[in-house]
N, C-alpha and C positions, 0 to 999 in steps of 0.2 A: 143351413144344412138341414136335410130332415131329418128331425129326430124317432126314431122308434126302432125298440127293441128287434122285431124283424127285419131284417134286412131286405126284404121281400117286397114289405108293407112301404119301407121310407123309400125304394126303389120304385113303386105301382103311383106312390103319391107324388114321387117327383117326376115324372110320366108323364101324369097327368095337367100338371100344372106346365109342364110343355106342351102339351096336346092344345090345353086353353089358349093360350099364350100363340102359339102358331094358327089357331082356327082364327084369332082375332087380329093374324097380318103382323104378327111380330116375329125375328129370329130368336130362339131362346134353346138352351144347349145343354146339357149337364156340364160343368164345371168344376177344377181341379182336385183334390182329393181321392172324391172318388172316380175320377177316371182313369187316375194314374192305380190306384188300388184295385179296380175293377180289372185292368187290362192287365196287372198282376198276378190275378185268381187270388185275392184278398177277400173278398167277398163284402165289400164296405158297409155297414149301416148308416152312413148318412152321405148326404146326396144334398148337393148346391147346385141351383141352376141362375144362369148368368143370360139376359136377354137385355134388347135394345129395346124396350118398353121401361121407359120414365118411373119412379117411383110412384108419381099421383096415377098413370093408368095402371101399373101393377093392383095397386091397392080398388081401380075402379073395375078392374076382372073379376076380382076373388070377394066370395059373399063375405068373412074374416080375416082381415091381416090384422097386423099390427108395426110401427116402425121401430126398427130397434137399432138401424147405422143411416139417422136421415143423413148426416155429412155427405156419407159415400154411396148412397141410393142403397140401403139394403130394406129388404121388407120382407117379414116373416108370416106367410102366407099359413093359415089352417087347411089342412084338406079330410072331409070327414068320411068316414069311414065307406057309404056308397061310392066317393067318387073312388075309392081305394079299387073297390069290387069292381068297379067301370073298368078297372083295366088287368081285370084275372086274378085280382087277388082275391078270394071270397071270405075269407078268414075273419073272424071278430076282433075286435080291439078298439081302442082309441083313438081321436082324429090324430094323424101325424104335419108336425110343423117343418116347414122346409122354407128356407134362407132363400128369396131370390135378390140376386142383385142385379143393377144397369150395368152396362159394362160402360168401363170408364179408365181415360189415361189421367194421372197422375203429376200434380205440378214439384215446385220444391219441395222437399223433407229437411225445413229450417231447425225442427226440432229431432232430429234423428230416429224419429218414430211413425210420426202421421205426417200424409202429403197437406203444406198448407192450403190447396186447391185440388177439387177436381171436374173434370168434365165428361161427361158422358158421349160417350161415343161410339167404337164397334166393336168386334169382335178382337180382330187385329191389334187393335190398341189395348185394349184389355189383357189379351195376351204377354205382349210386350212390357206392360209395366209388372210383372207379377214376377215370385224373388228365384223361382227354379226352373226349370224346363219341361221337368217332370210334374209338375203342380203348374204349367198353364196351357194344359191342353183341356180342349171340349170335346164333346162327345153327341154327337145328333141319335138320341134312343130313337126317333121314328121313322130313322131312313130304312130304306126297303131291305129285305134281304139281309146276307150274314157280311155289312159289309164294311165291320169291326178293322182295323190293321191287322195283317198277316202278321206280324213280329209278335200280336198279343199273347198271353196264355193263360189269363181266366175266360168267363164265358159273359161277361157284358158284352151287349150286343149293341151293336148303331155303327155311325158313320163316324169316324172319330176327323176334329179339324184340327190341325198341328199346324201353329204360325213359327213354332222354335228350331226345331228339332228335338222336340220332348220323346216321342215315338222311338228316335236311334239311340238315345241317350234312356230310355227303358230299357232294348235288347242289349245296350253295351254296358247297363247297369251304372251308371256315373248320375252322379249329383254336379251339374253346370249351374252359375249363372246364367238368366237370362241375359243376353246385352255383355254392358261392359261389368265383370263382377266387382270393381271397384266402387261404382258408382253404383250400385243394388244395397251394399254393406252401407254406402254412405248415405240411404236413404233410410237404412234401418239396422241399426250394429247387428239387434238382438237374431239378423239374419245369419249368421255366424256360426250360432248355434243350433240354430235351427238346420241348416245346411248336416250339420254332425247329428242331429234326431235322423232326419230324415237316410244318412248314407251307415247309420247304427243298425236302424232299427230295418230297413230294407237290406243290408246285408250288400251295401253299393259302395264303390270306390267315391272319391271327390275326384272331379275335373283338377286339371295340375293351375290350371289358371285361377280357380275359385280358389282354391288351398293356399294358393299364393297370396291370394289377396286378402286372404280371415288372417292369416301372418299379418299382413302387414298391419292391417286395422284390428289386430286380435286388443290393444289396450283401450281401443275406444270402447270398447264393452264395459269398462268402468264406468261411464256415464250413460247405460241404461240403468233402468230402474230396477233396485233389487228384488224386486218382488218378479218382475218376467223372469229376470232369471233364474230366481228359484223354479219359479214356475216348469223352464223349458228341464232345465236339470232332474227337477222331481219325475219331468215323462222319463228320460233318458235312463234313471237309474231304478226305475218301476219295470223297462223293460229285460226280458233276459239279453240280450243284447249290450248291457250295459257293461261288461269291459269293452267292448271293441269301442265303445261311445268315450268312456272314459281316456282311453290312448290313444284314441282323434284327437279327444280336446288337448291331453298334456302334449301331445307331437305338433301342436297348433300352437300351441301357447297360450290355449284358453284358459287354461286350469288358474292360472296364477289371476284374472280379474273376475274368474267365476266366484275364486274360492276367496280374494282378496290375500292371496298368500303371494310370496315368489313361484316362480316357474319349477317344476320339479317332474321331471319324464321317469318316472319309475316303474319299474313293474306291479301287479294288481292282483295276486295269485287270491287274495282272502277276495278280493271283489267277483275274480271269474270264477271261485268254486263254490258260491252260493249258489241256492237252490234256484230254478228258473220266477219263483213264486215268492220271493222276498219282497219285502216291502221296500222303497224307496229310502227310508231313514236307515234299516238295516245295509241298506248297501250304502249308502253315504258313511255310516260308522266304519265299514271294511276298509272302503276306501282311503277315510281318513288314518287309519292301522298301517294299510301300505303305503302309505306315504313317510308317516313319523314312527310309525315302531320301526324297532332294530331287532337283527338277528341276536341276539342276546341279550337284548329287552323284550321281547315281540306283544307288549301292552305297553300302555299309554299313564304315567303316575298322573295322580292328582294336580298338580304344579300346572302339568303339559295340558291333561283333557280338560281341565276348568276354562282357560283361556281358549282353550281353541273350539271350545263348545261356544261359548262368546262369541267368538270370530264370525264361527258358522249361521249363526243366529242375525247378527247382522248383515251377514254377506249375502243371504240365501232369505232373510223374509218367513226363519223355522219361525211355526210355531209353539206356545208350551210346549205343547205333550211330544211337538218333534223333538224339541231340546229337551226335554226328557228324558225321552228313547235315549236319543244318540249319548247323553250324558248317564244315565244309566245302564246300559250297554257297554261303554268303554268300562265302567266300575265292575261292571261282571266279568266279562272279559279278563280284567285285571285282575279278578278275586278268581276265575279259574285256573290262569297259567301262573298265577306269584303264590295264589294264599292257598291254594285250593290243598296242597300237601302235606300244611300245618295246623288245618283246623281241624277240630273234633265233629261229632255226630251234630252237635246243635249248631255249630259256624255252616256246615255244610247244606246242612237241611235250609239253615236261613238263606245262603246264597243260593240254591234252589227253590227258594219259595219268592224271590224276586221278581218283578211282574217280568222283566223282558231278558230271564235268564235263559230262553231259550233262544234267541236270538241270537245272542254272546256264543253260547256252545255250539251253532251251529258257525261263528265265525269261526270257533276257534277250531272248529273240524276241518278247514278248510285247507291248514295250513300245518296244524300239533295233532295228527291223525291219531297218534298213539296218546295222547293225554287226553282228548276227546273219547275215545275207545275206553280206555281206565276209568273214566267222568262216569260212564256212560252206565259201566259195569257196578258200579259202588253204586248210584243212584239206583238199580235195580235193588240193591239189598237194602239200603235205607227205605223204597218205599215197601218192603213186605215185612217191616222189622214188627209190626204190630202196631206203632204209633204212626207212621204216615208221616211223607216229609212238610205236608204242611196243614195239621190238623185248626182245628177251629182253638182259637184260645181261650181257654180257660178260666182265668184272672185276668180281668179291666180294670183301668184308672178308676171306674166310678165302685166294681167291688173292693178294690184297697179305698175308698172314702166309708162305702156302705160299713165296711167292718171296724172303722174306729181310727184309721189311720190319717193322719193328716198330711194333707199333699205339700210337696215340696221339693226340692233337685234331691231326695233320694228314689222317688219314685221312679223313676226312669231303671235307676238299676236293680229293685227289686221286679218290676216287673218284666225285663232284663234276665234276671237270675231265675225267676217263676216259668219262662217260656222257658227259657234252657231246657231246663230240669223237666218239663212237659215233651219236651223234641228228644232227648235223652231217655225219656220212658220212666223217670225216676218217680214222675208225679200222674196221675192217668183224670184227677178231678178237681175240683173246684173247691171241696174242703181242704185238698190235701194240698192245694195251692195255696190257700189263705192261711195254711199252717206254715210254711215256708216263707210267703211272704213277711211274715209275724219276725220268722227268724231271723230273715234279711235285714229289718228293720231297726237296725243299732248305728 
């Protein structure tokens, strides 16, 4: 793919290395992503081109490649910055990298991932082995004229070549396997999911035959690698899109080998009324709320979120600071809808001064409008009380050592009862903390 910030620039550079690539007697095409995004009015920043020139003459075209897929012929071509300007773009920047690959069919997928063999070959075949319809069209940028597909409705231009029916399946908006969809899933489960990224985040129905067939092989996703599917889930729930992604997969009966739970079709009300701009773990905590809270629970006790933070962690490939979040977030969450009415000025300040309480309070808006409302209103007067909800503290472990105190399990609660009394307004310094502390100290 070409990588660069401009969409302009990785479009002028992947151009180009068509323009080479054809002056030197080869066919060479823009290829799927973004030809299905282009013909969308997506406006793609990166751009793969797929030609019948061998990996060793690619790399004997271009003055810098490099190879980064030899199995499957890929090679990652530099193009610098004049050749950018060669084709209109005039702009400064950096050289932009672009993915070409051979085009090539595909032998067995023994391991449900990678083909054990491939062969290079055309256009057509290339086509046909690729996992959607929408994702294996080409695009000729240098044929004459505006002479794009009429069904289009962005503004990339060229001659678009359609071995599938990709083209009707853009206008009628549907996610098809290529082929037989059975035999797509069975060369690569984690295609499944990807089917649900792709019909999320496009805002496209699934084909009734591809839907059928992620049912049916929806358990063989157990034995892809937990890490892709974190991977494919983390896009899904990054995008605002991500309820309609989420009640694909539970209506699919993906949820239960994504998440390693049983199957559970529920509704998602905390996951669709997050903000379009959540992070990924935030909306994975929503979700995991609408699944296990109850209306009369609506958080998660410690018993529930510890193991199932667990779960997630194994299942999904989190890392720390994801398990984290999501594990700190549930605590918040819980400390605003259970504890949040019986604590004083210093419990509250504290569970506002929690790194990811704001995340919590926006779950919990999503769903306890009026208790998020009341949160919202008292935080306003705790931050203008004159102390601030989370000022700098005061009294440290090393000043109760510096002052004569010898450290040991009562330390925690004095300086425990020293912040209090600092978040409370009762204490404003640092003598008047070590006088306190002193008293604590029995």
């Amino acid at each position: 793919m070409a990588r660069a910030t401009d969409p302009r620039r990785a479009q002028a550079a992947a151009t180009w290395i068509v323009r080479r690539l054809r002056d030197a007697g080869h066919t060479a095409y823009f290829a799927g992503g973004c030809v299905r995004d282009g013909l969308l009015g997506l406006h793609p920043t990166d751009f793969d081109v797929a030609t019948d020139a061998a990996p060793q003459r690619v790399r004997s075209l271009f003055h810098r490649t490099s190879q980064v897929g030899a199995a499957f012929g890929v090679v990652l071509v530099y193009v610098p910055t004049d050749a950018i300007a060669s084709e209109g773009v005039a702009e400064l920047g950096p050289s932009v990298s672009v993915e070409v690959a051979t085009f090539r069919s595909d032998g067995p997928y023994s391991d449900a991932r990678r083909p054990d063999t491939i062969r290079f070959s055309d256009a057509r075949s290339d086509a046909d082995r690729r996992d959607f319809t929408i994702n294996a069209l080409f695009l000729d940028p240098l044929a004459k004229g505006q002479t794009t597909d009429p069904y289009a409705t962005g503004d990339l231009r060229g001659q678009v070549i359609d071995y599938v029916g990709g083209q009707a399946d853009l206008v009628a908006r549907v996610v098809r396997a290529v082929g037989d969809p059975d035999k797509r899933l069975q060369e690569d489960h984690l295609r499944a999911l990807r089917a649900v990224r792709f019909a999320s985040r496009l805002a496209f129905t699934l084909d009734p035959k591809t839907a059928e067939a992620i049912r049916r092989h929806a358990s063989h996703l157990r034995g892809v690698s937990r890490e892709r599917i974190g991977e494919e889930l983390r896009r899904m729930l990054s995008h605002p899109h991500r309820a309609q992604a989420v009640a694909m997969l539970q209506d699919l009966g993906l949820d239960a080998p994504v998440l390693l739970e049983t199957q559970r079709a529920v509704p998602v009300p905390r996951l669709k009324g997050l903000a379009a701009r959540a992070t990924a773990t935030t909306a994975l905590t929503a979700w995991m709320l609408d699944r296990h809270a109850t209306e009369d629970q609506p958080w998660l006790p410690d018993h529930v979120a510890g193991p199932l933070t667990t779960q997630l962690r194994a299942a999904l490939c989190l890392s720390n600071q994801e398990s984290e979040q999501l594990s700190e977030t549930l605590r918040c969450v819980r400390g605003f809808l259970s504890e949040w009415p019986g604590l004083g000025v210093a419990g509250r300040k504290r569970l506002l001064g929690r790194e990811f309480h704001a995340d919590a309070l926006n779950i919990v808006r999503t769903t306890c409008t009026e208790r998020a409302m009341g949160i919202d209103a008292e935080v306003a007067g705790l931050a203008s009380d004159g102390v601030g909800i989370n000022p700098p503290i005061v009294v440290t472990g090393d000043d109760l050592i510096a002052g004569g105190l010898q450290p040991g399990p009562n330390f925690r609660r004095i300086l425990d009862g020293v912040r209090d009394a600092q978040l409370e307004g009762r204490i404003r310094t640092k003598q008047e903390g070590m006088e306190l502390a002193r008293e604590l100290n029995v």
